[in-house]
Structure formats: C-alpha cells, structure tokens
C-alpha positions in Angstrom: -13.6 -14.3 -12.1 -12.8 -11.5 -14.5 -9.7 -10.4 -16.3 -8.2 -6.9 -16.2 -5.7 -7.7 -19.1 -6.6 -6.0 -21.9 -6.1 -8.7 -24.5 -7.5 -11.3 -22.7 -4.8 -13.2 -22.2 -4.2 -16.0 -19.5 -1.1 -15.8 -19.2 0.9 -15.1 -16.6 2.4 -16.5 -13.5 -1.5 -16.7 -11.3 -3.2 -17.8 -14.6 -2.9 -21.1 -13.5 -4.3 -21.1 -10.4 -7.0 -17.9 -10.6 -9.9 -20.1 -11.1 -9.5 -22.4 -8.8 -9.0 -19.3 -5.9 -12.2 -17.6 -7.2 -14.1 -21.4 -7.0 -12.4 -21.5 -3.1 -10.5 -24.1 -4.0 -7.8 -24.8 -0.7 -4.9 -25.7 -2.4 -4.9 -22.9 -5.1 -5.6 -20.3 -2.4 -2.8 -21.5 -0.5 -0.5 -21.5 -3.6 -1.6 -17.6 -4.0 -0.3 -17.0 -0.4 2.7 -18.8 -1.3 4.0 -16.7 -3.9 2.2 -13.3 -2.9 2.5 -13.0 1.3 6.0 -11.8 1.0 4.8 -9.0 -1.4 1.6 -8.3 0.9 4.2 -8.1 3.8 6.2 -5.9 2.5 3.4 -3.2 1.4 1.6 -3.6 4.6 5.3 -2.9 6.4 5.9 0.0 4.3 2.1 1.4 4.4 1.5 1.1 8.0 5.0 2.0 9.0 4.8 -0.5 11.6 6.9 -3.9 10.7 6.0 -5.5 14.2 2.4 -5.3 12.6 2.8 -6.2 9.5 2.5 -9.7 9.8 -0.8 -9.6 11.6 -2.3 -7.5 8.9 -1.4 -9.7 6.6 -3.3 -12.5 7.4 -6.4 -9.7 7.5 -5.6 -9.0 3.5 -5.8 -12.5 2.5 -8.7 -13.5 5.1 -10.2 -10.7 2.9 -9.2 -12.0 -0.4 -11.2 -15.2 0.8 -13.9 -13.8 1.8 -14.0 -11.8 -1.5 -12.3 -14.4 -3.7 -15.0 -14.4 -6.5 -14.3 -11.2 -7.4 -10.6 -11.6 -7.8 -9.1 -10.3 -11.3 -6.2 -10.6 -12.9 -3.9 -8.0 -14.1 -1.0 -9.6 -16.6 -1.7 -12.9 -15.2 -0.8 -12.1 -11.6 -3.0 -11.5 -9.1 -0.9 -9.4 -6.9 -2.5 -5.8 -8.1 -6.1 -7.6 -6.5 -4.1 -8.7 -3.2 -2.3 -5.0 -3.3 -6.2 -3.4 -3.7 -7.1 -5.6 -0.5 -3.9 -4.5 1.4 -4.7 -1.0 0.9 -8.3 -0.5 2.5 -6.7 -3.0 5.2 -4.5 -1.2 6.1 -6.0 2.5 5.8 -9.0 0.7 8.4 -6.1 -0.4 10.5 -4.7 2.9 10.7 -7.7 5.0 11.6 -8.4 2.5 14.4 -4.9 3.1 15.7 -5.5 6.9 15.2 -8.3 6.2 17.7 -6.6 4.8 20.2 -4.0 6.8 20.2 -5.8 9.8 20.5 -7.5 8.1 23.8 -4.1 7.0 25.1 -2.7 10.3 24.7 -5.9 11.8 27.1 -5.5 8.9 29.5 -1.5 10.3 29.7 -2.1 13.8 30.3 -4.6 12.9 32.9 -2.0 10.3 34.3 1.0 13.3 33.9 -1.2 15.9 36.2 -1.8 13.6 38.3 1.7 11.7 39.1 3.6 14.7 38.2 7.5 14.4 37.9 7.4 10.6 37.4 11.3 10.1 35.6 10.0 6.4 34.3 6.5 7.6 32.4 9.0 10.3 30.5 11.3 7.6 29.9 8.6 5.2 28.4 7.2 8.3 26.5 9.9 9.3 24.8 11.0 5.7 23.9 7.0 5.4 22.1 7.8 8.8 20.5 11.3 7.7 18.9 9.5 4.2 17.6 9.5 3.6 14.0 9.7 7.3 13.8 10.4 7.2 9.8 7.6 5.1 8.9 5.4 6.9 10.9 6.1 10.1 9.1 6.1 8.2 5.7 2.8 7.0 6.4 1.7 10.3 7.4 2.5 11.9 4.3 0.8 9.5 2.2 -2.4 10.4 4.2 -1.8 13.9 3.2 -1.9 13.4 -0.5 -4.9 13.5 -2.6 -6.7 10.1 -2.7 -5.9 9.8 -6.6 -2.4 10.3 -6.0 -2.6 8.1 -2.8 -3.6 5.1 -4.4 -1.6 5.6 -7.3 1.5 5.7 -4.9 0.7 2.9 -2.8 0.3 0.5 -5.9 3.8 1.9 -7.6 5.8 3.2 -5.0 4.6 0.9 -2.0 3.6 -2.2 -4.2 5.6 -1.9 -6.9 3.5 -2.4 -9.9 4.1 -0.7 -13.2 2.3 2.1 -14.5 0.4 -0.2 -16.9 -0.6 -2.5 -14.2 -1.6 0.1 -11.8 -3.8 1.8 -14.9 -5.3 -1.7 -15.5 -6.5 -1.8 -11.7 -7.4 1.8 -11.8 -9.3 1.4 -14.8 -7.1 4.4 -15.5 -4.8 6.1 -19.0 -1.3 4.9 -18.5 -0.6 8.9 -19.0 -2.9 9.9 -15.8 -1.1 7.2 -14.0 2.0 8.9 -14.8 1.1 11.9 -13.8 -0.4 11.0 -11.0 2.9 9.2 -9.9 5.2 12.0 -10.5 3.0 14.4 -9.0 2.8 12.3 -5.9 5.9 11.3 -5.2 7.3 14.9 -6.1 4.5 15.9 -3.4 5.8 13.0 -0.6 9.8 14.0 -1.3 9.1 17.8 -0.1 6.8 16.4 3.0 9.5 14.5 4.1 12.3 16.7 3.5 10.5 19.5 5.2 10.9 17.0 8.6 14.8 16.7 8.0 14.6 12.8 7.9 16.5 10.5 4.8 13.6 10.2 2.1 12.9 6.0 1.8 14.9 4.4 -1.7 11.8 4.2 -3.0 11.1 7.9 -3.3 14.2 8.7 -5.1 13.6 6.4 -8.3 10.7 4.3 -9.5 12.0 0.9 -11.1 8.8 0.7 -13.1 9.5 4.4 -15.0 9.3 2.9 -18.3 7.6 4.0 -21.2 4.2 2.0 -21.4 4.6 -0.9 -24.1 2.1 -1.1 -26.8 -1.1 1.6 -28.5 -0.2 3.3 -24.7 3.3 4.3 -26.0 1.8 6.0 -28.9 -0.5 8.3 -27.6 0.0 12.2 -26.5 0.6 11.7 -22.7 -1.8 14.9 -21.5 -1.5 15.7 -18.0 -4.5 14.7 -15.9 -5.2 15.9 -12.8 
C-alpha cells in the first residue's frame, strides 16, 4: 500500500488500520466501512441525486475497494479521498446505465402514449417520475456538463468534502490548480443552476475547506491553471 502524504507520515485516523485493509484483513476492512460508509453515502446521495439509491451504490464502492484494496493509499492518514476516487467512477458507471434505460423507457412511452392515447393515469404516473428528486437530478446534470478537471475537482471538495490539499494529494495536482479548478467550477455549477430557477444546494454557496493551504503550498505564487 502506498502513501499520498507528502512527508510520509502515518498518522492519521486510517493509519492504524491501512495495512491490514490492503493485506484483506476482515476486521480492518470492516473498521474502514465503519467510519467511512456514512461519508460514501452521502457523496453517492449527492452525486447521483438519487438518495433511494444511494445505499445500494454504496455497497458497489466498497465491494470495489475490496476488490482493489492493495492499491489503497492514504492521504493525511485517512483513507476516505481512496474510498471518495472509488465512489466517483461508481457512480458516473451507475449513471450512464440509467441514462440507458431511461432513454429506452422513454421510447417504450411514446410508443405506449400513441397507442392508448388519452390514458389520465399514465399522465398522472409521468408527471409524478418527472417531479422526482427533480433538484438532484439537475445538480447531477450540471456536474456532467463541466469539464472533467473541474468535475473531479468538485466531486472531491464540494461533493466529498476534502480540502484543497487533500484533493491535490489525490490528484497528484498544485494546491493553486486545485483552487482554481474549484472556483472555476463551482462558479460554472452556480450559473447552471440558476439559469433553471431552482435554490442552488448549501454546498455551492461556500466551501468549508477554503483555507489557505498550510505549509511550502502557502508560500508559493498561486498561478491560475487551466
């Protein structure tokens, strides 16, 4: 298992437990869900924009992380920003499957609506789907319309609320480009949604993590990088 922190420190609150979850030990791995599925839950809520999923998709990101638990890292001692990585391609698969089906279900309707034309409880039932978790949906949307930099710059900060310097450690990224990517992103998400009329999410307005960077990264001429 290798280490992300720059110093090469162990600590932190997974340092304890890391090598026994990269070694497949049980009882480690089921310590990492323990303090972690929460977190994974809530990003995979916010992400997919679908909280009666969420809970199924977690158990996909951390079937993944044990199927790919010898190349787990740390990142300050956690290993959240590893779990957050997994959650991420989980659920962007998830989604473009459900794009799929959608796309089919919506055929199957129209041939269904020309053929029972004037059917009061199909409308009902269709505009009921169409009302659904409309927010999230339009949320998730508009991350898919971002560039993939500032995608999965957003998804670690704004969705999985890491810091700048933790999201640059799993980026393998300047603390400065995260920063820009960030503001550029969420600045990018805030007119999306505002151009739909609907409240923009907490998490749009402020970012908790918008400290200045601790350490040499505080020192050094933030450039903009696209």
């Amino acid at each position: 298992m290798r280490s992300a922190d720059g110093d090469g420190s162990t600590a932190g609150v997974d340092s304890d437990l890391a090598a026994g979850v990269a070694a497949g030990d049980a009882g480690a791995f089921g310590e990492l869900y323990a303090r972690h599925a929460r977190l994974v839950f809530a990003f995979c809520g916010r992400r997919s924009g679908n909280w009666s999923a969420a809970e199924d998709l977690t158990s996909v990101v951390f079937l993944e992380a044990w199927r790919t638990r010898e190349r787990a890292f740390l990142v300050q001692g956690s290993l959240r920003a590893w779990l957050l990585g997994i959650a991420g391609n989980v659920v962007s698969t998830s989604w473009r499957s459900q794009r799929r089906h959608r796309a089919a279900l919506a055929r199957y309707a129209g041939e269904r609506e020309t053929q029972e034309r004037g059917s009061d409880d199909a409308a009902a039932e269709g505009m009921r789907l169409a009302d659904a978790d409309q927010t999230g949906r339009l949320v998730r949307a508009a991350l898919e319309r971002l560039s993939r930099p500032q995608r999965q710059v957003c998804e670690l900060c704004l969705l999985g609320d890491l810091s700048m310097n933790e999201a640059a450690e799993v980026l393998g990224l300047p603390v400065s480009t995260v920063r820009s990517r960030l503001e550029d992103g969420r600045a990018r998400l805030r007119r999306l949604l505002h151009s739909r009329d609907i409240d923009r999410p907490s998490w749009l307005i402020g970012h908790q993590h918008s400290e200045r960077p601790s350490g040499a990264a505080a020192d050094t001429k933030e450039a903009r990088t696209p």
